[in-house]
C-alpha positions as CSV (number, residue, x, y, z in Angstrom):
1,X,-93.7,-75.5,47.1
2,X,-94.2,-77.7,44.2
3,X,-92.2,-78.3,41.6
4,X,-93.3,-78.2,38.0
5,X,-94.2,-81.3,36.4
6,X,-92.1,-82.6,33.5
7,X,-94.0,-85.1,30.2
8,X,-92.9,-88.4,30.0
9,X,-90.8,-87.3,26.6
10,X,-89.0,-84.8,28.7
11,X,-87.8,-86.8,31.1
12,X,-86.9,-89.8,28.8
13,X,-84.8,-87.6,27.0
14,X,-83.4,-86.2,30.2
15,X,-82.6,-90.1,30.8
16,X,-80.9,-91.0,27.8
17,X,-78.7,-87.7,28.3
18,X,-77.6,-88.9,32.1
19,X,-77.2,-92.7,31.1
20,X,-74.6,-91.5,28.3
21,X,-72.8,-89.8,30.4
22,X,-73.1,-92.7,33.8
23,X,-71.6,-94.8,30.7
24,X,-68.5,-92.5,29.6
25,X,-68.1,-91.7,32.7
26,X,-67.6,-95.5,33.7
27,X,-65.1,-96.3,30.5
28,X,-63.3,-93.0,31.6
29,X,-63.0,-94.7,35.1
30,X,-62.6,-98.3,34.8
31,X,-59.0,-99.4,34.5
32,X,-58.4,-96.9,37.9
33,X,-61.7,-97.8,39.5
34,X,-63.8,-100.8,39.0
35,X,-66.4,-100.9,41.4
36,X,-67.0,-97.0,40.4
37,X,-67.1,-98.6,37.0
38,X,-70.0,-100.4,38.1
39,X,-71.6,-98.1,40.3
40,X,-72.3,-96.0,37.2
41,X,-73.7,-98.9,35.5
42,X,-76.2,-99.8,38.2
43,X,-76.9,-96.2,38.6
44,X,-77.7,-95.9,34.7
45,X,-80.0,-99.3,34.4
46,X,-82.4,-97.9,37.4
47,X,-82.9,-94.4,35.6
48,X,-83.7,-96.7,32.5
49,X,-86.2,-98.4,34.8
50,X,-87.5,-95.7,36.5
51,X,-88.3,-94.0,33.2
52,X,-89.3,-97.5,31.6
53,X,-86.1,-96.0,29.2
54,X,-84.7,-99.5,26.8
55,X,-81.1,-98.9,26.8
56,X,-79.4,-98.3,23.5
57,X,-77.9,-102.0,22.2
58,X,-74.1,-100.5,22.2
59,X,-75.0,-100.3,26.3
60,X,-76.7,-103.3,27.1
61,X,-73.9,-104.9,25.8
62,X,-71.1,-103.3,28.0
63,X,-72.1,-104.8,31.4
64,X,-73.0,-108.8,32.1
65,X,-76.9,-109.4,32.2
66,X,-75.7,-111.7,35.3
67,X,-73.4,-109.6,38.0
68,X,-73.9,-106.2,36.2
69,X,-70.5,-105.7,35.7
70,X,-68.8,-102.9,33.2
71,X,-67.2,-104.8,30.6
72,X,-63.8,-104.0,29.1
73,X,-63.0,-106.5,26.0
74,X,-59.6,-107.5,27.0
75,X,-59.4,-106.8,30.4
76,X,-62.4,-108.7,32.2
77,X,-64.8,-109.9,29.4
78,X,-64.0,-111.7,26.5
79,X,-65.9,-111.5,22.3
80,X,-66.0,-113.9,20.0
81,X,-68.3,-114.7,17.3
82,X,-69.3,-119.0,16.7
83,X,-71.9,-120.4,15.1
84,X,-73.7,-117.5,14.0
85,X,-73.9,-116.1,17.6
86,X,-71.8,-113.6,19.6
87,X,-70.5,-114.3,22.8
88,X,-69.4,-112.4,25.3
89,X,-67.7,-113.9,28.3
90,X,-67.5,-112.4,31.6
91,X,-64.2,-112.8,33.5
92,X,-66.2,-111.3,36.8
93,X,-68.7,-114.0,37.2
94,X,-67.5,-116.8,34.8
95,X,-71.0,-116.6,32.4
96,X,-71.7,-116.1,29.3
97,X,-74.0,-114.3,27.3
98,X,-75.0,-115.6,23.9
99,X,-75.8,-112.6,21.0
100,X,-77.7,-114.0,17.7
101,X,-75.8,-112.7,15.0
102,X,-78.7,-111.4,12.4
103,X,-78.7,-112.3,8.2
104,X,-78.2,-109.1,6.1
105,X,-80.7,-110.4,3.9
């Protein structure tokens, strides 16, 4: 048997619903369980990819664009804002990822 096929709207809203809860599911996790932590992560960027989903700007910026890791301000990632840019350091790998801060004009 075959199952029923589902649009392309339907299952990107399906994919937003599962990578919410991959992401609450890893802050829930990650003081007890860091490599869970970043399972979920991983998990959640290849449904995004799968469904050709962009992630939501609150999520792309709680894991490192180098080693993928869940980042916790305080515990393994550092935020500070410097010449008109945000940056984010990762205690896991030891990069940094650089955030242009916009004008409100």
């Amino acid at each position: 048997m075959t199952r029923p096929r589902v649009s392309k709207e339907k299952q990107k809203v399906i994919a937003h619903e599962q990578i919410d809860r991959l992401f609450k599911l890893a802050a829930a996790v990650f003081l007890k369980d860091k490599e869970r932590a970043n399972r979920y992560v991983a998990l959640a960027r290849k449904i995004a990819m799968k469904v050709k989903l962009r992630l939501p700007r609150h999520y792309k910026r709680r894991y490192c664009k180098h080693c993928y890791a869940y980042l916790q301000p305080g515990v393994n990632s550092r935020i500070r804002t410097r010449g008109g840019k945000v940056i984010i350091s990762c205690f896991e790998c030891k990069k940094f990822m650089r955030i242009p801060l916009r004008s409100k004009s």
